[in-house]
N, CA, C and O of each residue as an XYZ file, in Angstrom:
760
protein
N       0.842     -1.169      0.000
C       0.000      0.000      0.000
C       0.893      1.240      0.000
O       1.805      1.501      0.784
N       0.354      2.094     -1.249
C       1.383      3.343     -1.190
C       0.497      4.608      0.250
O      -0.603      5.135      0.416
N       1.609      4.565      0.842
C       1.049      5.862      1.287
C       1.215      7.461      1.096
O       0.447      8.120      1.797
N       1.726      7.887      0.610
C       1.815      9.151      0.307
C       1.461      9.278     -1.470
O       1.263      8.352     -2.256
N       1.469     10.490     -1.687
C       1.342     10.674     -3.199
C       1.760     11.402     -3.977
O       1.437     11.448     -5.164
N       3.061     12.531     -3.052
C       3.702     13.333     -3.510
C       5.337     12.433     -3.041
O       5.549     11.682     -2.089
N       6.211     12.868     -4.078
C       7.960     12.352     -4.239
C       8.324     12.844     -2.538
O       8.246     13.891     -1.895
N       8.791     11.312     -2.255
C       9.931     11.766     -0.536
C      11.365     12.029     -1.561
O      11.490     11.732     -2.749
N      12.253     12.615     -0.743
C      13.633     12.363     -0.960
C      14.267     11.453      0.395
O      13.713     11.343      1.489
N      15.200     11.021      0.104
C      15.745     10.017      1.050
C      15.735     10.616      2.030
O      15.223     10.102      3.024
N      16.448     12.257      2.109
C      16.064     13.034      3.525
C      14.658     13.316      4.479
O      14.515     13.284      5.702
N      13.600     13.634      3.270
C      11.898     13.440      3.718
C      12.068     12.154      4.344
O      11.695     12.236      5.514
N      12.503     10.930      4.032
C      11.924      9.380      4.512
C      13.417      9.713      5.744
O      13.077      8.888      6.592
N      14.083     10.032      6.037
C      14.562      9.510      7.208
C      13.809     10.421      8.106
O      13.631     10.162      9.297
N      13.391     11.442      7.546
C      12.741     12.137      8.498
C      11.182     12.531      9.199
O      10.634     13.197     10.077
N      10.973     11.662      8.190
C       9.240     11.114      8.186
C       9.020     10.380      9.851
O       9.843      9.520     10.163
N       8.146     10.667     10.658
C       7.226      9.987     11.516
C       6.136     10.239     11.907
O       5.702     11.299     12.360
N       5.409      8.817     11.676
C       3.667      9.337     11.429
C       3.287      8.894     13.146
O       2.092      8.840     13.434
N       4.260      8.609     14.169
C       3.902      8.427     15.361
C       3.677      6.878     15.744
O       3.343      6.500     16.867
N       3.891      6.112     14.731
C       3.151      4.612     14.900
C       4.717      3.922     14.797
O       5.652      4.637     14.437
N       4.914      2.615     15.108
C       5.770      2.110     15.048
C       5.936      1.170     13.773
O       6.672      0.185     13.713
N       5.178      1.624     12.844
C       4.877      0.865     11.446
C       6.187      1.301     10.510
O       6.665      2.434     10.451
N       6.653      0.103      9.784
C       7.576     -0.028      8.782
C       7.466      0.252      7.614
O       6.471     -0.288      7.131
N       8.136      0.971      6.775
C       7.807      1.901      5.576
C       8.928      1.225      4.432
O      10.088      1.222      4.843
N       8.774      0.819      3.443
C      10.439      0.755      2.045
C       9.991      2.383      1.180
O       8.818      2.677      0.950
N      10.983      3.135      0.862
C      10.756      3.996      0.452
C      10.999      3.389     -1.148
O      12.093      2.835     -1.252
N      10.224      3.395     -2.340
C      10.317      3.026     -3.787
C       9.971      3.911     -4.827
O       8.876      3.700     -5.347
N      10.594      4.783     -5.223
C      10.598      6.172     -6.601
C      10.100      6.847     -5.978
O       9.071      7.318     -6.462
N      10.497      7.319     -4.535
C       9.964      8.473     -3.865
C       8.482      8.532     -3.276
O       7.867      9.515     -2.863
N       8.132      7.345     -3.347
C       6.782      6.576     -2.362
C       7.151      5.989     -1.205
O       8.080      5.197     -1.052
N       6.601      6.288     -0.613
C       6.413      5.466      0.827
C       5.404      4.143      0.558
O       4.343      4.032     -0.056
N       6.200      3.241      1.275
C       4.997      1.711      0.565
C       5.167      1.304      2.863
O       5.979      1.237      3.786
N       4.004      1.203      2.592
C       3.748      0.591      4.512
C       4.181     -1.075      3.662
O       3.804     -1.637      2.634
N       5.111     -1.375      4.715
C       5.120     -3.089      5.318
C       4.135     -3.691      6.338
O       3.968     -3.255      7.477
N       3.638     -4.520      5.909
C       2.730     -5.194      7.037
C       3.625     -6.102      7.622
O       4.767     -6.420      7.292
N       3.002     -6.414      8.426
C       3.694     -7.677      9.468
C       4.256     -8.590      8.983
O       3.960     -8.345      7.814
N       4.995     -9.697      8.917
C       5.683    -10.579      8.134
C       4.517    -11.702      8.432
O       3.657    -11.412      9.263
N       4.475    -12.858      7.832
C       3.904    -14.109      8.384
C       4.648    -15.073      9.511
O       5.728    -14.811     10.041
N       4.144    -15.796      9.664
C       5.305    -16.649     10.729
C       5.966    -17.021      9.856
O       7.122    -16.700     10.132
N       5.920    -17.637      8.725
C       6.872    -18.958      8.051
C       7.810    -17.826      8.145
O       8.837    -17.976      8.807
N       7.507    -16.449      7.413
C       8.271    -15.684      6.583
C       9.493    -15.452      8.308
O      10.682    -15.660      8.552
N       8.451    -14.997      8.992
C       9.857    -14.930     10.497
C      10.830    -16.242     10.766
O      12.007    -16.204     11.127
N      10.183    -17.181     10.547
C      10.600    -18.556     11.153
C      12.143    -18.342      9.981
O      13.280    -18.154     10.414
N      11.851    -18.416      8.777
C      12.576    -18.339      8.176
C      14.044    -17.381      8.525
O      15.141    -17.921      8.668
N      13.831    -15.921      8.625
C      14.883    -15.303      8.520
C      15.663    -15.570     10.049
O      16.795    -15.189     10.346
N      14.904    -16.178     10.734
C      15.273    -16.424     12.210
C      16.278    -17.865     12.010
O      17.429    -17.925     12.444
N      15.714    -18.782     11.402
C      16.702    -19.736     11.308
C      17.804    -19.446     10.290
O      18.816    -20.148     10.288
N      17.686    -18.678      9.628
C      18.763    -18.241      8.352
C      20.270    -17.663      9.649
O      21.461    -17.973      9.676
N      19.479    -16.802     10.486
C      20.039    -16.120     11.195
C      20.977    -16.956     11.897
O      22.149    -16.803     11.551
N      20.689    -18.024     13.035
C      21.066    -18.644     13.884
C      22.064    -19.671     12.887
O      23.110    -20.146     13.327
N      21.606    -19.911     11.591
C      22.589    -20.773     10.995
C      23.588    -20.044     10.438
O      24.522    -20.801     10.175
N      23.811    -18.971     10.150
C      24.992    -18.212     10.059
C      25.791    -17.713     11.246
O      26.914    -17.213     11.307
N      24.932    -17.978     12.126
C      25.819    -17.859     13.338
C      26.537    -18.941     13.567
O      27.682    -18.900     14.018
N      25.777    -20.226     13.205
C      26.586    -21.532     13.663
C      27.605    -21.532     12.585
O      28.460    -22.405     12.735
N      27.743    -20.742     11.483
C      28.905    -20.354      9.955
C      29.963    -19.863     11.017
O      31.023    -20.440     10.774
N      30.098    -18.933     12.211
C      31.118    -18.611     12.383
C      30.664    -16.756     12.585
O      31.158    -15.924     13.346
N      29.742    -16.638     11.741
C      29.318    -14.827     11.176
C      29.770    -14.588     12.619
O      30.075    -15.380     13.511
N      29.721    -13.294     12.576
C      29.881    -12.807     14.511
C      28.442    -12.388     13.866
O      28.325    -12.211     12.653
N      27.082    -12.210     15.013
C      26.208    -11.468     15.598
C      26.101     -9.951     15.161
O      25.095     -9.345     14.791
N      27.268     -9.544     15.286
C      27.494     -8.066     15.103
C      27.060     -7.474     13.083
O      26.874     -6.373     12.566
N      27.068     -8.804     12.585
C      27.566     -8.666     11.391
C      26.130     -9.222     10.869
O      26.198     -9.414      9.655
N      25.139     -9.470     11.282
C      23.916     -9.737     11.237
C      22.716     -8.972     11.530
O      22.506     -8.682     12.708
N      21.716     -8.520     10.432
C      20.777     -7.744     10.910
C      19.554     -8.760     10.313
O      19.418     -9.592      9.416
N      18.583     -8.010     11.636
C      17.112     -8.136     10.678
C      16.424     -6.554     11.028
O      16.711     -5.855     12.000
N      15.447     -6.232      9.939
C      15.705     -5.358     10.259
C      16.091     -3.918      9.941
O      15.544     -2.871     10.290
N      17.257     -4.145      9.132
C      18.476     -3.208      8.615
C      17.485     -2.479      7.670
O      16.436     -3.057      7.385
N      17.764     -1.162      7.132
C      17.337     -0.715      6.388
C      18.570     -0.574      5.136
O      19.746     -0.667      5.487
N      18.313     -0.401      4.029
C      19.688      0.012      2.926
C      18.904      0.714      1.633
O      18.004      0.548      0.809
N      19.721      1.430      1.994
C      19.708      2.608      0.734
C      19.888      1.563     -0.552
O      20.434      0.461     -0.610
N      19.131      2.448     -1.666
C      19.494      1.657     -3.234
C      18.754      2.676     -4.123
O      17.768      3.380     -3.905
N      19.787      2.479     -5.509
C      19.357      3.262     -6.401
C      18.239      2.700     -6.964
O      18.065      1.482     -7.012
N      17.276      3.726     -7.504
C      15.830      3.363     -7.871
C      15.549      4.921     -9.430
O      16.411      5.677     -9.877
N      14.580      4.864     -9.676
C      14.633      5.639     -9.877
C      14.725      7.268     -9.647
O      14.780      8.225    -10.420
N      14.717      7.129     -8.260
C      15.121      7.807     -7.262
C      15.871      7.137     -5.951
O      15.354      6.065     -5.637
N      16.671      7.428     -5.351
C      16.943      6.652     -4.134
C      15.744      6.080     -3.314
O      14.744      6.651     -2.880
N      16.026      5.170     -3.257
C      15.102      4.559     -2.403
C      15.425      3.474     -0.913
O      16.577      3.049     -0.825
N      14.576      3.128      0.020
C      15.411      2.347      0.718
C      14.386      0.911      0.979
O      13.162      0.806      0.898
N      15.177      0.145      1.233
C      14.546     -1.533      1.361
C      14.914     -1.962      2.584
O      15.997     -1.752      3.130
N      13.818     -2.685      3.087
C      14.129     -3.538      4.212
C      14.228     -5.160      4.011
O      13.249     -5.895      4.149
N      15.411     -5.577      3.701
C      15.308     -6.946      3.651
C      14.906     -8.137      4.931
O      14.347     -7.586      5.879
N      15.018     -9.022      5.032
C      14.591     -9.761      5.910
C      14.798    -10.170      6.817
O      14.269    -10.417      7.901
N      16.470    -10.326      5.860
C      18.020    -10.594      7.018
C      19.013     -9.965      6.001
O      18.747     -9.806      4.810
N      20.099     -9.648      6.553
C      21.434     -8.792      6.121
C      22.665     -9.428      6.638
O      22.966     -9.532      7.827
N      23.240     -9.777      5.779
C      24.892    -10.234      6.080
C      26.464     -9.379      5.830
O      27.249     -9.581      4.905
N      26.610     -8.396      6.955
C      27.896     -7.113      6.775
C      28.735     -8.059      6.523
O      28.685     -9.262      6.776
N      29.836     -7.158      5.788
C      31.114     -7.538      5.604
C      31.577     -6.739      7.572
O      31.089     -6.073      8.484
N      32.796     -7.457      7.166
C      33.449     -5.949      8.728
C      33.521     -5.157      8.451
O      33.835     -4.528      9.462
N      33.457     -4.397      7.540
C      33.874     -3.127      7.339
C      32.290     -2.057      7.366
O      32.158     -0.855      7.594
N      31.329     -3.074      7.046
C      29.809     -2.686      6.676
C      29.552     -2.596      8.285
O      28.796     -1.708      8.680
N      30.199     -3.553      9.303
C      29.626     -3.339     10.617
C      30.263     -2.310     11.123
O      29.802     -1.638     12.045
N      31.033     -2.162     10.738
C      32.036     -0.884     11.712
C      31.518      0.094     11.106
O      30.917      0.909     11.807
N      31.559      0.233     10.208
C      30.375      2.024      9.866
C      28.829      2.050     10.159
O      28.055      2.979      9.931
N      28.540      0.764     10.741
C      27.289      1.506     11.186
C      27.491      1.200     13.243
O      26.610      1.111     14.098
N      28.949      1.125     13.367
C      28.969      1.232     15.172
C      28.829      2.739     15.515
O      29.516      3.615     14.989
N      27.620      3.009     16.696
C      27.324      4.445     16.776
C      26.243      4.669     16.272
O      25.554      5.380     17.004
N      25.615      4.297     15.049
C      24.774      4.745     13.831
C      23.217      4.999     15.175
O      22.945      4.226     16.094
N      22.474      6.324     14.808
C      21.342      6.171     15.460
C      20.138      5.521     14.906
O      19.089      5.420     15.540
N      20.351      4.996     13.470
C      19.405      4.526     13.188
C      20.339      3.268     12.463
O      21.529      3.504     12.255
N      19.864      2.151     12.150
C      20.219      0.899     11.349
C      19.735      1.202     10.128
O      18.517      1.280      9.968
N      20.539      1.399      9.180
C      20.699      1.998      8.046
C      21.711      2.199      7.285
O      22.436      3.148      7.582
N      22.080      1.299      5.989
C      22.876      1.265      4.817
C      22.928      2.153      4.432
O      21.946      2.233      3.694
N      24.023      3.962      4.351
C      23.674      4.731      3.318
C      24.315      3.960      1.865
O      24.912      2.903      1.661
N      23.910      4.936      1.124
C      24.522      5.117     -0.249
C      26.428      5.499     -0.344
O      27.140      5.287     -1.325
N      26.804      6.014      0.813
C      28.240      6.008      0.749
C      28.720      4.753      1.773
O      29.936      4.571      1.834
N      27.952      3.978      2.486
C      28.574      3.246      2.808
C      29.071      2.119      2.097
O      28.963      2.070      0.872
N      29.915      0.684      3.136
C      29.679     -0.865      2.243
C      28.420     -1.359      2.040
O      27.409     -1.177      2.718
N      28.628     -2.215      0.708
C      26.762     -2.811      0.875
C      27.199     -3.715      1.126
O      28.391     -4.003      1.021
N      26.255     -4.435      1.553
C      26.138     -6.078      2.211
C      26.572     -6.975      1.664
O      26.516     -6.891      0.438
N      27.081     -8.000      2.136
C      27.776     -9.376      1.219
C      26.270     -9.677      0.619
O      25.967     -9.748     -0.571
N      25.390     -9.838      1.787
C      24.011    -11.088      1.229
C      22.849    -10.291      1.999
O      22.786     -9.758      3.107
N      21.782    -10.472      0.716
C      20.477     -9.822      1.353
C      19.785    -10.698      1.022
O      19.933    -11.278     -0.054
N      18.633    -11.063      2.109
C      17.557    -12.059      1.942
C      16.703    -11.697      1.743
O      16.698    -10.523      2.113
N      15.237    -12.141      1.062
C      14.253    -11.712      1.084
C      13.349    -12.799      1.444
O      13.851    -13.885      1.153
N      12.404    -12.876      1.878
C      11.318    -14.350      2.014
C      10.357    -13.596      1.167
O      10.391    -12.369      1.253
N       9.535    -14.134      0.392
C       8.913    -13.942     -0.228
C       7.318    -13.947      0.055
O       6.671    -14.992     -0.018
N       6.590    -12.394      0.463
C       4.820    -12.729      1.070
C       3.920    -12.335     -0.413
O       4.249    -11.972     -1.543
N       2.848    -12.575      0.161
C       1.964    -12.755     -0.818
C       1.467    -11.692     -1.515
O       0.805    -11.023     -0.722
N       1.457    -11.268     -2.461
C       1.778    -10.283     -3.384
C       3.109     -9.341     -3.697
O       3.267     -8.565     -4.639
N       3.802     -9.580     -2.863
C       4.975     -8.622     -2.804
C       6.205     -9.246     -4.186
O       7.159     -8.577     -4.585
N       5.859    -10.547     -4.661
C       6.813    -11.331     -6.174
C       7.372    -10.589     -6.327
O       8.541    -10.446     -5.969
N       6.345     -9.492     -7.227
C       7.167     -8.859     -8.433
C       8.430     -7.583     -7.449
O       9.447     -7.276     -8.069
N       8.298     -7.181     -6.501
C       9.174     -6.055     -5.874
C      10.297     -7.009     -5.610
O      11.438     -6.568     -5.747
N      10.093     -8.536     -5.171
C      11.155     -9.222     -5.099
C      12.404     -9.619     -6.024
O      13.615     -9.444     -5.892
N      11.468    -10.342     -7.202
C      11.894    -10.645     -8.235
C      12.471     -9.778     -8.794
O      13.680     -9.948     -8.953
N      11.837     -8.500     -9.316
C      11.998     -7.509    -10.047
C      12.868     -6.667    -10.263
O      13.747     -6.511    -11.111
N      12.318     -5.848     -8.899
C      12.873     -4.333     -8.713
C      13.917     -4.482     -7.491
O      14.824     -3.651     -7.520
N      13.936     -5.232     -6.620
C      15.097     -5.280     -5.894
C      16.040     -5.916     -6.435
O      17.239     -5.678     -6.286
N      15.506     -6.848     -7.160
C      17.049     -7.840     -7.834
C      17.861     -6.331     -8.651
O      19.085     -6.222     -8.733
N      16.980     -5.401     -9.127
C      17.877     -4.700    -10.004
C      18.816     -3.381     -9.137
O      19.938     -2.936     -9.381
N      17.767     -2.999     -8.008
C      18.075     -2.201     -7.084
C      19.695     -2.655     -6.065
O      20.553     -1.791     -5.886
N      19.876     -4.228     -5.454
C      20.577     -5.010     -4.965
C      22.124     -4.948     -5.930
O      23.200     -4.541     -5.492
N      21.887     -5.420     -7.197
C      22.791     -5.551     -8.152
C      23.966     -4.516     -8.412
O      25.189     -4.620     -8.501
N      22.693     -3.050     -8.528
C      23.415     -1.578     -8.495
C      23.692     -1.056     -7.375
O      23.626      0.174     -7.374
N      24.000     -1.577     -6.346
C      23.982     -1.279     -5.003
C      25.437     -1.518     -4.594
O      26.215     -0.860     -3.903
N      25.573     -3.006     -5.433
C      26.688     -4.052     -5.355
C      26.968     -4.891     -4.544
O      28.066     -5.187     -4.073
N      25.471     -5.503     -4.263
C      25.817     -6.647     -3.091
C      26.121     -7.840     -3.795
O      25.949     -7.735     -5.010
N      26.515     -8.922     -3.404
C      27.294     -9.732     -3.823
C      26.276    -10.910     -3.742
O      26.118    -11.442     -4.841
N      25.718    -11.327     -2.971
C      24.771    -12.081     -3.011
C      23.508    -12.045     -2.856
O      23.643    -11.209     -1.962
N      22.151    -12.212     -2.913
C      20.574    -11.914     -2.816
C      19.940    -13.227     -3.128
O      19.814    -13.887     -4.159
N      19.674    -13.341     -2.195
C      18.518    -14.726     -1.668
C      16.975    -14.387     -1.784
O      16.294    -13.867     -0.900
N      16.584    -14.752     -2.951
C      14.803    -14.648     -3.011
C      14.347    -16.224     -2.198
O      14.360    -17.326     -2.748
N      14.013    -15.972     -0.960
C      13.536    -17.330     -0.449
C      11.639    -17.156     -0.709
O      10.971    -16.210     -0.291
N      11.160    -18.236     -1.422
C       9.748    -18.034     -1.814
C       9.139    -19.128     -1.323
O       9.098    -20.135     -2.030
N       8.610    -19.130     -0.144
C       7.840    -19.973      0.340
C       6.232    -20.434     -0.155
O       5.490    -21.307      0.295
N       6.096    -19.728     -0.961
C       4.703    -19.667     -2.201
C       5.286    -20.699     -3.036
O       4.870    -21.856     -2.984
N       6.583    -20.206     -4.091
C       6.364    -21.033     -4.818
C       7.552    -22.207     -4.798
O       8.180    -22.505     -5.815
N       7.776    -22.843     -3.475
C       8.633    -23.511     -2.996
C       9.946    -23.277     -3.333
O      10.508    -24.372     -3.314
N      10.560    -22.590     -3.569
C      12.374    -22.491     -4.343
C      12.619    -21.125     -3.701
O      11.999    -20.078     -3.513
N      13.856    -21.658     -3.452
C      15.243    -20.490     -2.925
C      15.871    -20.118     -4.587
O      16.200    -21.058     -5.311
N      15.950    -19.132     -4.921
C      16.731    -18.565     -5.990
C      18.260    -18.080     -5.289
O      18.364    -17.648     -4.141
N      18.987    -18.194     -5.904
C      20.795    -17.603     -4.757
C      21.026    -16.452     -6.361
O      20.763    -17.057     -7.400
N      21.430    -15.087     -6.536
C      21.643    -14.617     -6.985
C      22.878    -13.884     -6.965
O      22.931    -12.805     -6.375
N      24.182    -14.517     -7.734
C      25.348    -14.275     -7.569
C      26.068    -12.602     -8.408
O      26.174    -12.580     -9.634
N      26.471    -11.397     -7.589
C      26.667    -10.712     -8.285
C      28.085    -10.995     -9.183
O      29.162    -11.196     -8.623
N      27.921    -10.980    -10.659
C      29.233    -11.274    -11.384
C      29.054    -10.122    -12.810
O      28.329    -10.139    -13.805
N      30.083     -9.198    -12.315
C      30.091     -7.791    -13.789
C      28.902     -7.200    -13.720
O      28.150     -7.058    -14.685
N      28.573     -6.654    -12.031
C      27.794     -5.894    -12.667
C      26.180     -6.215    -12.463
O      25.409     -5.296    -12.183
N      25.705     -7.625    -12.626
C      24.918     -8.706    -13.547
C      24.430     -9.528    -12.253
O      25.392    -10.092    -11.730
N      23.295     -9.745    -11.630
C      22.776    -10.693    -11.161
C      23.162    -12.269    -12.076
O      23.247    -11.998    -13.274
N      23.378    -13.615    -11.837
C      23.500    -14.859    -12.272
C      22.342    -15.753    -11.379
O      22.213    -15.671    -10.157
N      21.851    -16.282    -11.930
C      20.863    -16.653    -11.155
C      21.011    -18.364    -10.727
O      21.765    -19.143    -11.311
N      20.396    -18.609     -9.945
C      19.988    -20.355     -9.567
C      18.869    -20.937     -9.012
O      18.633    -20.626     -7.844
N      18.311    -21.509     -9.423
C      16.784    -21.590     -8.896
C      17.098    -23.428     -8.046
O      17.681    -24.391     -8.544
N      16.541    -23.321     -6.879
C      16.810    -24.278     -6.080
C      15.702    -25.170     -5.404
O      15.525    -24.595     -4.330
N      14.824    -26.304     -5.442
C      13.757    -26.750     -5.039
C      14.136    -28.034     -4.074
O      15.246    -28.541     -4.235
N      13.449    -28.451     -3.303
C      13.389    -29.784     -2.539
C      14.636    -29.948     -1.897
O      15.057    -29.290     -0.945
N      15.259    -30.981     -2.556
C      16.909    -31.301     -1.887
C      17.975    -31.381     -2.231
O      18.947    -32.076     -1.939
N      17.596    -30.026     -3.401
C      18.844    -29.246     -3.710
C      19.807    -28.792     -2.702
O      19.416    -28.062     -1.791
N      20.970    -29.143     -2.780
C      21.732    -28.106     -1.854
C      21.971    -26.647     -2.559
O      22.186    -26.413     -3.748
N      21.855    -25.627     -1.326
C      22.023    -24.364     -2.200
C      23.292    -24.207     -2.303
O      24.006    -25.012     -1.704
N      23.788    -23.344     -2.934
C      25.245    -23.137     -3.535
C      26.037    -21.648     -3.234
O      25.842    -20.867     -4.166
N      26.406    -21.401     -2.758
C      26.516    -19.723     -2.331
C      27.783    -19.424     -2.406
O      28.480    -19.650     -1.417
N      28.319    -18.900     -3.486
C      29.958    -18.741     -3.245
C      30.386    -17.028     -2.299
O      31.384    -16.309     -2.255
N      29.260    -16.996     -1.789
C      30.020    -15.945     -0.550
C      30.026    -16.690      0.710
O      30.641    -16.271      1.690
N      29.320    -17.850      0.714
C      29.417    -18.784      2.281
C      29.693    -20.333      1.397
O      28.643    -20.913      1.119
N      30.511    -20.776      1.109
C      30.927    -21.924      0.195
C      30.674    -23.331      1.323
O      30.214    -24.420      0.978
N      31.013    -23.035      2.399
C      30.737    -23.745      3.681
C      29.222    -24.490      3.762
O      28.968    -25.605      4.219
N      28.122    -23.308      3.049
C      26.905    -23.834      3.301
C      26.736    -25.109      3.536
O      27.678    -25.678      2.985
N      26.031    -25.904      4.069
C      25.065    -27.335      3.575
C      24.069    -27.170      4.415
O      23.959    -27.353      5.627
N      23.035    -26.628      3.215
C      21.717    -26.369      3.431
C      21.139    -26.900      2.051
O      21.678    -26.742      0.955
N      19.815    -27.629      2.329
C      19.026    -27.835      0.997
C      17.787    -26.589      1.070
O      17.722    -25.767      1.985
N      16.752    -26.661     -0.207
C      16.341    -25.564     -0.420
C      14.864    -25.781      0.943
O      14.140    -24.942      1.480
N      14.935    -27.071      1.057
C      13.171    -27.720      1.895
C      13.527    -27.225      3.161
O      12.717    -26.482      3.715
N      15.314    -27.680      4.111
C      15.327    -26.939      4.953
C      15.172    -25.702      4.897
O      14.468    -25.333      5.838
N      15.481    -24.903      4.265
C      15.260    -23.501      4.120
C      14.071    -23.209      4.137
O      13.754    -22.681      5.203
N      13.127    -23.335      3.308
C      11.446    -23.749      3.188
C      11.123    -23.700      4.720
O      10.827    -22.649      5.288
N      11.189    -24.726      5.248
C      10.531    -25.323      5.801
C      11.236    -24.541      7.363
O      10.504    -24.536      8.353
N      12.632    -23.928      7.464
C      12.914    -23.700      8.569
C      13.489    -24.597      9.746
O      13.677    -24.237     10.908
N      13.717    -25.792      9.209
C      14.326    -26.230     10.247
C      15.980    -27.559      9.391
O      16.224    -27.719      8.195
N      16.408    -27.934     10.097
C      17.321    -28.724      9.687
C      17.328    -30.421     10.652
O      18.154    -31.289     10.368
């Protein structure tokens, strides 16, 4: 749901509060409200979470949550599901008063998305292109609709894609360590 109907600039949206504790992605200078996640969709980024912790990640280097700047047709900002810093991405935001990727900072090794019900095409679409020009290195469309983890490898520039179902293992050359199939992922548990 768009809420506004006149252009934010990235400065309007950090500085926007309508008093409610409701979550906003700013997209071509719209404000779009987030609704609540579903459970699967939490269950999900929660076990994504805890299993990158058992990778070694430090905590520190893990968001849910995070907000990040991305080029759009205007700047815009996204909330992914879960966020994976490099160190250098965590140390510029130690201090930060708000959790928030600018545009001059590092972008993220890996952004997740779980996928809710109507939201596809912003997944598929417009963040894969938003993510790409951003320069994150990896982007996880996890789609619990239409059963498959996609792993989207940045190479030149260029999203590469992989579409992953059942007991596929996923493949991630920014965590090569993985062994995860796509059902655990799905499904949230191991």
């Amino acid at each position: 749901m768009t809420v506004t109907t006149s252009r934010m600039t990235l400065a309007d949206f950090l500085a926007y509060d309508d008093g409610s504790d409701q979550r906003y992605e700013l997209e071509n200078g719209e404000l779009i409200f987030m609704p609540a996640e579903s459970d699967i969709n939490q269950r999900i980024s929660s076990f994504l979470f805890v299993l990158f912790l058992g990778l070694g990640i430090p905590s520190y280097r893990l968001r849910i949550g995070l907000e990040v700047a991305v080029n759009s047709t205007r700047v815009g900002v996204r909330l992914p599901d879960l966020s994976v810093l490099s160190e250098e991405g965590a140390e510029e935001l130690t201090g930060a008063t708000r959790s928030m990727v600018l545009m001059d900072m590092s972008a993220p090794l890996l952004l997740v998305e779980v996928v809710s019900k109507g939201q596809e095409k912003r997944d598929y679409r417009y963040k894969r292109s938003e993510y790409a020009a951003r320069g994150v290195a990896e982007y996880w469309i996890v789609d619990p609709l239409a059963a498959r983890v996609t792993i989207l490898e940045l190479i030149d520039g260029f999203y590469e894609e992989q579409e992953f179902k059942d007991a596929d293992r996923l493949i991630s050359t920014v965590f090569p360590e993985l062994n995860l199939t796509a059902l655990q992922t799905l499904q949230a548990v191991v």
